[in-house]
KELUMTI-92533 format. One record per residue (C-alpha): residue number from 1; x, y, z. Coordinates in steps of 0.05 Angstrom, whole numbers, plus 32768, in hexadecimal, padded with zeros to 4 digits. Each point is the difference from the previous one (the first is absolute). Example, Ala and Ser with C-alpha at 12.3 -4.5 7.8 and 13.67 -1.06 7.14 Angstrom:
BEGIN
    n     x     y     z
    1  80F6  7FA6  809C
    2  801B  8045  7FF3
//
This chain:
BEGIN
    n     x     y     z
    1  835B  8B7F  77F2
    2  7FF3  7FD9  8034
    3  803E  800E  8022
    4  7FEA  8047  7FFB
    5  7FBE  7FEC  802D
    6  8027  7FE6  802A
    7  802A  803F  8018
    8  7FBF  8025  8000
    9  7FDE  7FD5  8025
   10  8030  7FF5  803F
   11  800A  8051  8016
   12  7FB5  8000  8004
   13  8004  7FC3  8031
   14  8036  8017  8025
   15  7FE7  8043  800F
   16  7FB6  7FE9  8010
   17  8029  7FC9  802B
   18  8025  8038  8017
   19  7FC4  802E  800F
   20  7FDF  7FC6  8024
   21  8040  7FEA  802B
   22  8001  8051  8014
   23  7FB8  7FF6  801E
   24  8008  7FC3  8023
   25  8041  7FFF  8019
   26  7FEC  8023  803F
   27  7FC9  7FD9  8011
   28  7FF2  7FC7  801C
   29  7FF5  7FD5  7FC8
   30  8050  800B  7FF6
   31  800D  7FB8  801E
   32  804F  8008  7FF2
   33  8032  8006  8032
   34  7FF7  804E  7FF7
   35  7FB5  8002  800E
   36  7FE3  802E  8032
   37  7FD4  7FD1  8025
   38  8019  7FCF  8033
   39  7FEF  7FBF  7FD2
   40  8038  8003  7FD3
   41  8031  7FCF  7FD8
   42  8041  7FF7  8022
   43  802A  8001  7FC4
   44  7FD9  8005  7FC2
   45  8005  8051  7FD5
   46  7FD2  7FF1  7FCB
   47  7FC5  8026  8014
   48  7FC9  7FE3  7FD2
   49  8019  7FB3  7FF1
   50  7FC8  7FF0  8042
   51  7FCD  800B  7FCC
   52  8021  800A  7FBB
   53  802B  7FE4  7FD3
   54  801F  800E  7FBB
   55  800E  7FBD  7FF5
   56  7FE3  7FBB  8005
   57  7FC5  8018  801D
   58  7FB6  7FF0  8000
   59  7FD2  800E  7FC8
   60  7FC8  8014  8035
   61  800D  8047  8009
   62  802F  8032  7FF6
   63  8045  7FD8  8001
   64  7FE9  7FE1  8048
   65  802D  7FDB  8023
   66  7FD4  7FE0  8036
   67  7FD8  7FC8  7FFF
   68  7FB2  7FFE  8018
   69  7FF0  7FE6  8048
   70  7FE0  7FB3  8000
   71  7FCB  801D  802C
   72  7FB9  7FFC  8009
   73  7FE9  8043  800E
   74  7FBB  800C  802E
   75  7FDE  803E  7FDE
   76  7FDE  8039  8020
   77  7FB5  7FF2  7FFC
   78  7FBE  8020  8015
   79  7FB6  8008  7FF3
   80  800B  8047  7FD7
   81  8033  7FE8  7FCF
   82  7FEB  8000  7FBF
   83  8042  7FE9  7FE0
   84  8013  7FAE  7FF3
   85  8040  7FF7  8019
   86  8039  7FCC  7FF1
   87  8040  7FF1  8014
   88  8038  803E  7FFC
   89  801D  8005  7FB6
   90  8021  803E  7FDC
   91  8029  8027  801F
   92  7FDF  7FEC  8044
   93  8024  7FBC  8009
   94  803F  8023  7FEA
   95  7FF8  802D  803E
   96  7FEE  7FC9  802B
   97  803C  7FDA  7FEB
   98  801F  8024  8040
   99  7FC3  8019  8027
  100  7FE0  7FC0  800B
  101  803C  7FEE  802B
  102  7FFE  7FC6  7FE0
  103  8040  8006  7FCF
  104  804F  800B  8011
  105  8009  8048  7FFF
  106  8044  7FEC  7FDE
  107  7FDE  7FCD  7FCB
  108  8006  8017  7FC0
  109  7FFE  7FCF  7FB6
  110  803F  8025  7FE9
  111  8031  7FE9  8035
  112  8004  7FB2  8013
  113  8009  8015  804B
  114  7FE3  802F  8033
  115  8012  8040  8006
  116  8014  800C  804C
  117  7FD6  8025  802C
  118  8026  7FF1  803A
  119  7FC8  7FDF  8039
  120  7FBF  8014  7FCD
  121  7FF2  7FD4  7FD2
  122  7FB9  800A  7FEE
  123  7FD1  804B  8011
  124  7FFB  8009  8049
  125  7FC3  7FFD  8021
  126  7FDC  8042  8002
  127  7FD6  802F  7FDB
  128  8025  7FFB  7FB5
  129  7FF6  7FAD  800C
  130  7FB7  7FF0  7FE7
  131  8012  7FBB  8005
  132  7FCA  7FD0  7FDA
  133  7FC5  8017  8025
  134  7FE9  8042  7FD6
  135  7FBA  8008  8020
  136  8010  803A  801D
  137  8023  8019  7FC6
  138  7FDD  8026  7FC7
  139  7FEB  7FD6  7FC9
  140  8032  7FF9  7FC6
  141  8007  7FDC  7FBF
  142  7FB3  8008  7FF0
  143  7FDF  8016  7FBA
  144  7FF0  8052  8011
  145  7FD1  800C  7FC6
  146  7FC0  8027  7FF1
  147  7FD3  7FC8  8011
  148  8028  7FFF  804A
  149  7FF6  804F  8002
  150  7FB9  7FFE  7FEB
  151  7FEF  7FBF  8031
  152  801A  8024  803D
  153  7FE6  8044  7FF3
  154  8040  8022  8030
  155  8033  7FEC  7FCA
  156  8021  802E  7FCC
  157  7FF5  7FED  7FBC
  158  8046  7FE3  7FE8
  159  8007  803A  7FC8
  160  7FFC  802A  8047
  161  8037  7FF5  801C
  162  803E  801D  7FEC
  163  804F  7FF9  8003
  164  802B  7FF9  802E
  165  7FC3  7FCF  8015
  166  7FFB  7FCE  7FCB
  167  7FE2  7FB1  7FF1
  168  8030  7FD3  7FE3
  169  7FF3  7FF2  7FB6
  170  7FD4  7FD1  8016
  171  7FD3  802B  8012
  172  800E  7FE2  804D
  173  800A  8029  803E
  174  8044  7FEA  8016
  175  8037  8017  803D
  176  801B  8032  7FCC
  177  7FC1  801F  7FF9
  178  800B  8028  8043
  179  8047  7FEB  8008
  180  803D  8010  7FE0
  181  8045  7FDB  800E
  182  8032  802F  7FDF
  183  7FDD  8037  8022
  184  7FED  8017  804F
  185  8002  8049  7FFB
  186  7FB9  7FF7  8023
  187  8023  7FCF  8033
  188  7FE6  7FB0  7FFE
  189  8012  8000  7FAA
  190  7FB8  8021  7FEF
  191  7FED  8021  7FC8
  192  7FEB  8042  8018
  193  7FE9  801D  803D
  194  7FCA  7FDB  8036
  195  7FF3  8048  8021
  196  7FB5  800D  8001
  197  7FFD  7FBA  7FE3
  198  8015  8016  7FBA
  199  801C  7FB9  7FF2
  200  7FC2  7FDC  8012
  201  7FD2  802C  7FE5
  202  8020  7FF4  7FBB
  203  7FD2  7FCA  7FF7
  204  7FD0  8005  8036
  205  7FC8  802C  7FF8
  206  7FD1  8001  803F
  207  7FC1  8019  8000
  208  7FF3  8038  8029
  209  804B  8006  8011
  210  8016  8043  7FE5
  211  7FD1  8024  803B
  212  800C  7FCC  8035
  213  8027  801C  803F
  214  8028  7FC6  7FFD
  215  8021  8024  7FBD
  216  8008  8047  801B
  217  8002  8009  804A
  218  8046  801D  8016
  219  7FF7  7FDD  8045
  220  8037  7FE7  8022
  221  8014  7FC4  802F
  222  800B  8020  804E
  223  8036  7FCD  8015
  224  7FCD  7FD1  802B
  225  7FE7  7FBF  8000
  226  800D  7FD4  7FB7
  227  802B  8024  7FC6
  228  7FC3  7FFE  7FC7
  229  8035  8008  7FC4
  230  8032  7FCA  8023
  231  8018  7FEB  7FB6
  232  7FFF  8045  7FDD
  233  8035  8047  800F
  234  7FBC  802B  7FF7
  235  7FE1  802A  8039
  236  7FC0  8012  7FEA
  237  7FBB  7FDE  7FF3
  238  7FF6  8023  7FBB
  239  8051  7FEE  7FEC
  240  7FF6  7FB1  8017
  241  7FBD  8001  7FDE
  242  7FFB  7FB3  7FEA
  243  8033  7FED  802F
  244  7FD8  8019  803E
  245  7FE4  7FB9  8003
  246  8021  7FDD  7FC1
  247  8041  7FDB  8001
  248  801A  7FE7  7FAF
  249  8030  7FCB  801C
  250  7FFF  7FD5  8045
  251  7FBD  8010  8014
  252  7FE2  7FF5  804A
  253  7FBD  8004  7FE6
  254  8005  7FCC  7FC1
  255  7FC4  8007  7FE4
  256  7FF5  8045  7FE3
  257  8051  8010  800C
  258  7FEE  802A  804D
  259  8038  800E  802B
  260  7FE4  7FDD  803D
  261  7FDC  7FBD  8004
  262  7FBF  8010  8024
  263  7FD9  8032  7FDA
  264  7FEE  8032  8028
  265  8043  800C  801A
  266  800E  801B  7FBE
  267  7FD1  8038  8010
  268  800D  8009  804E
  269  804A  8003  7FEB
  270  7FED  8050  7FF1
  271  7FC0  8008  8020
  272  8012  7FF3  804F
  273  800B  8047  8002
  274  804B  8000  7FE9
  275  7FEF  8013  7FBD
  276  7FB3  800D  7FF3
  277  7FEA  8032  8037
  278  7FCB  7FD5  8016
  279  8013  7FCC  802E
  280  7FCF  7FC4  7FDB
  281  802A  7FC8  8027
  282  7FE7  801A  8044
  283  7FBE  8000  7FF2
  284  8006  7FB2  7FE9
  285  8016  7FE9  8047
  286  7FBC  801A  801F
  287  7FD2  7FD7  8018
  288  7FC9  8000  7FC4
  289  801E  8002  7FBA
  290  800A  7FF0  7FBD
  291  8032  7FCA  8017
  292  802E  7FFD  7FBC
  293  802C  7FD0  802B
  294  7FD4  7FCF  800C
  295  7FF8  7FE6  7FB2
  296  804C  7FEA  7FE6
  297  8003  7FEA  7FBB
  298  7FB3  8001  7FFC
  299  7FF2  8046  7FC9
  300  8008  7FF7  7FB3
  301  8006  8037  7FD6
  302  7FD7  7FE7  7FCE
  303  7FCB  7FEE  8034
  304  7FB8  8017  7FF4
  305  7FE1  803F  8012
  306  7FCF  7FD5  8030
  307  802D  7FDF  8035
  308  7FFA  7FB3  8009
  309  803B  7FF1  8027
  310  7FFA  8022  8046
  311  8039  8034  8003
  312  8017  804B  8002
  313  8038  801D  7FE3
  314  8019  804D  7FF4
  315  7FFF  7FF5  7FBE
  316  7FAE  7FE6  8002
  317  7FF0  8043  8015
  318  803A  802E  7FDD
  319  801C  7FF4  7FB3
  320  804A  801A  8017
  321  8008  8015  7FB1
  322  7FC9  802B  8003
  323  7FF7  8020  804A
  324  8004  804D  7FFE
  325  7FF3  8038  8032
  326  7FBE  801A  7FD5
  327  7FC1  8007  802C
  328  7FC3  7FF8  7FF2
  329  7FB4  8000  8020
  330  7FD8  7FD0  8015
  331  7FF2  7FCB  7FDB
  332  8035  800A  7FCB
  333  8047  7FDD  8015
  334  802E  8020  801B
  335  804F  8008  7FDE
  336  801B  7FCC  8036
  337  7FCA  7FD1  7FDE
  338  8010  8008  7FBA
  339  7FF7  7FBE  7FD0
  340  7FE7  7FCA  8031
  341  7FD5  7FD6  7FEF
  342  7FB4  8000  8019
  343  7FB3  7FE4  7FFA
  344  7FD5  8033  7FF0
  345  7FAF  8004  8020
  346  7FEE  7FC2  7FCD
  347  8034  7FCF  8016
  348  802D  8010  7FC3
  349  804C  7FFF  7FFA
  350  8019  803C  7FF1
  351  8050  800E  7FE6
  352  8003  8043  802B
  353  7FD5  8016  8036
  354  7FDE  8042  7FEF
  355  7FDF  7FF8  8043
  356  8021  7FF5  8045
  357  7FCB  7FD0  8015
  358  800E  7FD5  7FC4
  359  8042  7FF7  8016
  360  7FE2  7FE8  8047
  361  7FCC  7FCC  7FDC
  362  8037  7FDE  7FEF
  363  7FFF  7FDD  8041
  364  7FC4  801F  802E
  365  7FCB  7FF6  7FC6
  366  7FF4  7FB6  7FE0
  367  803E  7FE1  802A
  368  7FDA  7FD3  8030
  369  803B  800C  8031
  370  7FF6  803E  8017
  371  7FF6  8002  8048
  372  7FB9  8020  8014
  373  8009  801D  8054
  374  7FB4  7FF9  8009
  375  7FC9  7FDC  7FE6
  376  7FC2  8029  7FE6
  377  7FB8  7FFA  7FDC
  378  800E  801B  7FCC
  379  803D  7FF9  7FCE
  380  8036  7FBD  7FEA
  381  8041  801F  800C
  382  8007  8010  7FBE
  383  800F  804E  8001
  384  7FF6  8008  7FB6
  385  7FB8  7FF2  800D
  386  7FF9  8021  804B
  387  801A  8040  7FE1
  388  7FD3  7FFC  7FC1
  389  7FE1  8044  7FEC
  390  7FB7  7FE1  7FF6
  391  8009  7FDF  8044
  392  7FCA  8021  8037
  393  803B  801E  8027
  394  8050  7FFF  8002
  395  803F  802F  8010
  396  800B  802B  7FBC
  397  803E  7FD4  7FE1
  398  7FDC  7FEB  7FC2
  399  7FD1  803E  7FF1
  400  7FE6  8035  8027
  401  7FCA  7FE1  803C
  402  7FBC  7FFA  8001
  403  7FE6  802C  8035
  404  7FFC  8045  7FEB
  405  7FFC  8023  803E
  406  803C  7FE6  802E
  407  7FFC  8037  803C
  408  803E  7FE8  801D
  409  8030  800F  7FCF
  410  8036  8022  800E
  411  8018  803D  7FCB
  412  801C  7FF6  7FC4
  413  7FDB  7FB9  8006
  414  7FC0  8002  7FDD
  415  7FC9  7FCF  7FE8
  416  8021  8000  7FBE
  417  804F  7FFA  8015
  418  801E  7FBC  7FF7
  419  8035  7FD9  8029
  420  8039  7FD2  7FFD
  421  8003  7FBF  8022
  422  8043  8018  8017
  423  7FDA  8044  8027
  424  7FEE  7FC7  8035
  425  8034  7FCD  7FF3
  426  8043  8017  8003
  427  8041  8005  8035
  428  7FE9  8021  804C
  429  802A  8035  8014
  430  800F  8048  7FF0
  431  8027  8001  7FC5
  432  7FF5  7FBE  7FE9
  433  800B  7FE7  7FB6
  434  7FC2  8008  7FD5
  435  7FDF  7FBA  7FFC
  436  7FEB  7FB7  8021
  437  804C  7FE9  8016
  438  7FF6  7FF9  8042
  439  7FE4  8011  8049
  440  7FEB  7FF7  8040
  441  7FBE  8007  7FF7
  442  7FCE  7FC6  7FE0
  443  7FF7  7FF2  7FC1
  444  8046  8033  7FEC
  445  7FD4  8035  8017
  446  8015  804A  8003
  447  7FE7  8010  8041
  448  7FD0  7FDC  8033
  449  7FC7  7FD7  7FF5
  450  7FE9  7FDA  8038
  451  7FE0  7FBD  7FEB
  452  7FEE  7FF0  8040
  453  7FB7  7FDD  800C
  454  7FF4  8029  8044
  455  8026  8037  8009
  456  7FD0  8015  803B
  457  8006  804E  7FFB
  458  7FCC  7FFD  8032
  459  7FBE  8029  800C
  460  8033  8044  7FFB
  461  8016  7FF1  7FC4
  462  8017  803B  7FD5
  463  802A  801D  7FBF
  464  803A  7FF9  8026
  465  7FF6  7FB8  8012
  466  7FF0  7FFA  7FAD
  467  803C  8030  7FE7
  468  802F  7FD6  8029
  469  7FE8  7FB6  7FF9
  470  7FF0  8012  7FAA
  471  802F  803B  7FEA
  472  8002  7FDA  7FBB
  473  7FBC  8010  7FF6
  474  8003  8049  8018
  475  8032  8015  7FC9
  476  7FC5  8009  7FD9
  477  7FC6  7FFF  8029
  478  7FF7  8036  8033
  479  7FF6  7FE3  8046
  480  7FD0  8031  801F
  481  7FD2  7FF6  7FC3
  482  800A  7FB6  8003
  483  7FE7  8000  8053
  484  7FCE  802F  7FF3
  485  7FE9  7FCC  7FCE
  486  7FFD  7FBF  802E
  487  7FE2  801E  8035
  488  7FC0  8010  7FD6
  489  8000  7FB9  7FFA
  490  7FDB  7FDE  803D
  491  8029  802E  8023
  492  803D  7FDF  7FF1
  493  8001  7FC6  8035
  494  801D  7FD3  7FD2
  495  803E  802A  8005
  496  8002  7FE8  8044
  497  801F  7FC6  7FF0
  498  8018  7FF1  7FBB
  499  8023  8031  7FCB
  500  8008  8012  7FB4
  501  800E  7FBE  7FE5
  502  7FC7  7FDA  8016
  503  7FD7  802E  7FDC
  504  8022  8012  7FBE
  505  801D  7FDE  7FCE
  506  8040  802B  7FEE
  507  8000  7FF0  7FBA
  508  7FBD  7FEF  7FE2
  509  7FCA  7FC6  7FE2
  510  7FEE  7FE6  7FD1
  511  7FB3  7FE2  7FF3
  512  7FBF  8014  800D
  513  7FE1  801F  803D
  514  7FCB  7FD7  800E
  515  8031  7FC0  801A
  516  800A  7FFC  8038
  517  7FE4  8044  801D
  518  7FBC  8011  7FE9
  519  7FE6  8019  7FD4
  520  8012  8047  7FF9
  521  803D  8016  7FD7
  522  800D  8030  8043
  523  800E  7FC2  801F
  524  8043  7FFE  7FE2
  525  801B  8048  7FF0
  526  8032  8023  802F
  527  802F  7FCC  8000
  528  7FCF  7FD4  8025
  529  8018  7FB7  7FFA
  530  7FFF  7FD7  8044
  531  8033  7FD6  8023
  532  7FDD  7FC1  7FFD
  533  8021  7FF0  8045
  534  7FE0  8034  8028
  535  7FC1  8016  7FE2
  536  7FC7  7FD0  7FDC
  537  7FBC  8007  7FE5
  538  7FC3  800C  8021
  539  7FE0  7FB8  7FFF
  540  7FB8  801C  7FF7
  541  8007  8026  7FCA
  542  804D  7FEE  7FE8
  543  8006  8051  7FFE
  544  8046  801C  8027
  545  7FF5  8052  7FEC
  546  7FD6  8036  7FDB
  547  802C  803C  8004
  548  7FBE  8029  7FD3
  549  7FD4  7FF0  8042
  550  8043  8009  803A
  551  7FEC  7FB4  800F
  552  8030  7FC1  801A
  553  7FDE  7FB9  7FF9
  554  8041  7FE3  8010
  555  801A  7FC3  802F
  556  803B  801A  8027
  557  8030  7FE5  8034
  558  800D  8030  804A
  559  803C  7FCF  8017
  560  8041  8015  7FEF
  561  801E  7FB7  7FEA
  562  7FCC  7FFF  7FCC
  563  7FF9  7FAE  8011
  564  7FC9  8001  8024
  565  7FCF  802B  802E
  566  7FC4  8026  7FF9
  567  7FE4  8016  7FC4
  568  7FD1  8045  7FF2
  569  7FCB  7FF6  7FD8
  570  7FD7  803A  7FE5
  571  7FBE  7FF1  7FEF
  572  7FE4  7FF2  7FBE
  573  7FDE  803F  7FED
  574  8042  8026  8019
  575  7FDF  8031  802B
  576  801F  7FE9  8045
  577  804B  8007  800F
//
């Protein structure tokens, strides 16, 4: 009977050895002296004795015939894993037994002696050599269960996932899980295809990810500059998907697995205008910007939707997961804004901006740091108060504004239209990527804004003089209206010598109107916050304007240093000018 088992038993071996030896003999993983690939036995036929044996083999696997590296590995680590890890077991040491580099490629437990290799001995240095530093490998040998999946919230349940990916029956996530050594129909011994990410997306489950333009565009590298998909044979965005700024093995960019080390190269690899259409890169050498260079190493992403460390990064601004070519009206968030983080009007944390302005409170709002141009009455820097909608006055971001009869608008603008931070801040220049990356104006402004103390227009000062020392404003506002305006007001002499900004407060305040101004709410409304450098309150009455009565009080400077010189003082009662 048992004899009987016996001649049963060995076809079935030999064919499924057979089957196996007919899909790795090709390959590279045929280490005999009739491999394919240039590191090769010099002698030895046996095709599978580098890893198996029938005999006298060890009872750690299936009939292995290696033995497991001494070494200490250093594991891949960062603030989003969710997994513990340990040292490489399972079927992961057994693959490291030769890509750690740190084992004879001829050193097997069967034979007492090496097995020639003629100059090799152990893996050459390259990309198939981890060596014993795997933190810019993807995690292996870890426990991949439903607490895991749930815990993370972007993993596939482990009932998800399906053959040819598998765990071991450990329930770990192992080397064979994506890789299989018999087997490189997909080329690199994986289990099925990485186009479109199909491999990765086995077990990761993004949010947002299925609409992202990351995971469909068909665009295509032009040839210039850095080669984006370096590691991969795919030409398009939407084929790469994962791989666009992901790299499994030997990663530049450790933490997180990115293919280059500084993070925002990882998105200026496509958008310098050799992929993207949009030429972002450009705009980020200009001389006022959102200087994503300047911060190495400094953004987390687990860090809070309120900045505390002082930085920019693409990805503070853009969830490359989730960005889309959706548009939308102000306030809502646009597609290329999708799933980034924000504080809403009340200081909150919020997982995904609904608002664009949320997304800019993450630094311009309760982030001391922020860098205020001019000092004014009225305000603290903090724009999530300055554009508040029960302030007396401020530009629409928030809610529609206050004054309900704005003359100067310019059609479709109306009292009740809203705007985006980015319709003033945003790249100069005719055609210029939507948003605040960078320009030559202040303050990554759009188009002019002259800051200047005393521009001295002089006594023939007119709407050209305005149109060409403001055009920021004059997108919205009409400039005829807006001259026909300060000229009703003590005949516009102040115009004379200083300009917009001295006057207005582009964004709003916060507070009450009778600081620091009078008493009457008109005090305040139009914008009306004072540089605190150039105009002051009159001392008698501590008044500086009643726009209801067409009356300055105000303390102003004529010089054009604005450091010293004579000073025009209206009287009290406001009836002289």
């Amino acid at each position: 009977m048992r004899k009987k088992f016996v001649i049963i038993f060995l076809p079935v071996l030999v064919l499924s050895s057979i089957a196996r030896a007919q899909s790795i003999v090709s390959s590279k993983h045929n280490l005999s002296v009739t491999g394919p690939g240039t590191i090769r036995a010099t002698s030895e036929t046996e095709v599978c004795k580098f890893c198996h044996a029938p005999h006298n083999a060890r009872n750690t696997g299936p009939l292995w015939n290696k033995n497991d590296p001494a070494a200490s590995y250093t594991l891949y680590t960062s603030s989003t894993l969710n997994a513990s890890l340990g040292q490489p077991d399972g079927t992961s040491i057994m693959c490291l037994s030769c890509h750690d580099g740190t084992i004879a490629l001829g050193s097997i437990v069967s034979a007492p002696s090496l097995i020639s290799f003629g100059g090799i001995t152990t893996l050459p240095s390259g990309s198939t050599n981890l060596g014993t530093n795997l933190s810019d490998d993807h995690p292996i040998s870890f426990l991949y269960n439903s607490a895991l999946a749930s815990v993370n919230g972007q993993l596939a349940q482990p009932t998800a996932i399906t053959p040819p990916v598998a765990l071991d029956r450990d329930s770990k996530l192992q080397c064979t899980a994506c890789h299989d050594a018999h087997d490189n129909t997909y080329t690199n011994f994986l289990v099925t295809t990485t186009q479109g990410s199909a491999l990765c997306l086995s077990c990761h489950d993004k949010n947002y990810w299925g609409s992202s333009t990351h995971s469909t565009s068909p665009k295509t590298w032009n040839g210039s500059g850095v080669n984006p998909w370096f590691h991969t044979p795919y030409t398009t965005v939407a084929d790469n998907a994962c791989e666009n700024c992901h790299s499994p093995h030997t990663a530049a960019g450790a933490v997180r697995l990115l293919n280059f080390t500084n993070q925002e190269d990882n998105c200026l690899s496509c958008h310098s205008g050799t992929v993207a259409t949009k030429n972002i890169q450009a705009q980020l050498t200009k001389t006022y910007k959102h200087n994503v260079y300047g911060y190495p190493g400094v953004h987390d992403e687990k860090e809070p939707a309120l900045m505390s460390a002082v930085h920019v990064q693409c990805v503070d601004c853009h969830n490359p997961h989730a960005t889309n070519n959706t548009t939308a009206t102000a306030p809502n968030v646009n597609g290329f804004e999708a799933g980034v983080q924000g504080i809403d009007n009340n200081g909150n944390p919020i997982a995904a901006a609904l608002y664009e302005y949320q997304i800019c409170f993450r630094c311009h709002a309760d982030n001391p740091s922020t860098i205020q141009y001019t000092q004014r009455y009225r305000g603290i820097g903090n724009q999530r108060f300055n554009f508040a909608p029960t302030n007396v006055s401020y530009h629409p971001v928030e809610a529609a504004g206050q004054n309900p009869s704005v003359t100067s608008l310019i059609a479709p603008m109306t009292v009740a239209s809203e705007i985006y931070c980015s319709d003033c801040h945003g790249s100069d220049g005719a055609g210029a990527p939507a948003g605040p990356h960078g320009s030559a104006n202040l303050a990554i402004l759009k188009l002019a804004y002259d800051t200047t103390r005393f521009p001295m227009l002089g006594a023939g000062w007119s709407a050209t003089d305005l149109s060409m020392r403001w055009p920021l404003c004059f997108q919205c506002h009409n400039v005829t209206t807006v001259t026909s305006i300060h000229t009703s007001i003590s005949g516009g002499h102040f115009m004379k010598y200083t300009g917009c900004n001295t006057c207005h407060d582009p964004h709003g305040y916060d507070g009450t109107p009778g600081v620091n101004g009078g008493n009457a709410a008109s005090a305040f409304t139009y914008l009306l916050n004072f540089d605190t450098s150039v105009i002051r309150p009159n001392l008698v009455n501590g008044k500086m304007i009643d726009i209801s009565n067409r009356k300055c009080y105000f303390v102003c400077h004529q010089n054009a240093s604005g450091t010293s010189g004579v000073y025009h003082e209206h009287s009290a009662a406001g009836s002289s000018f």
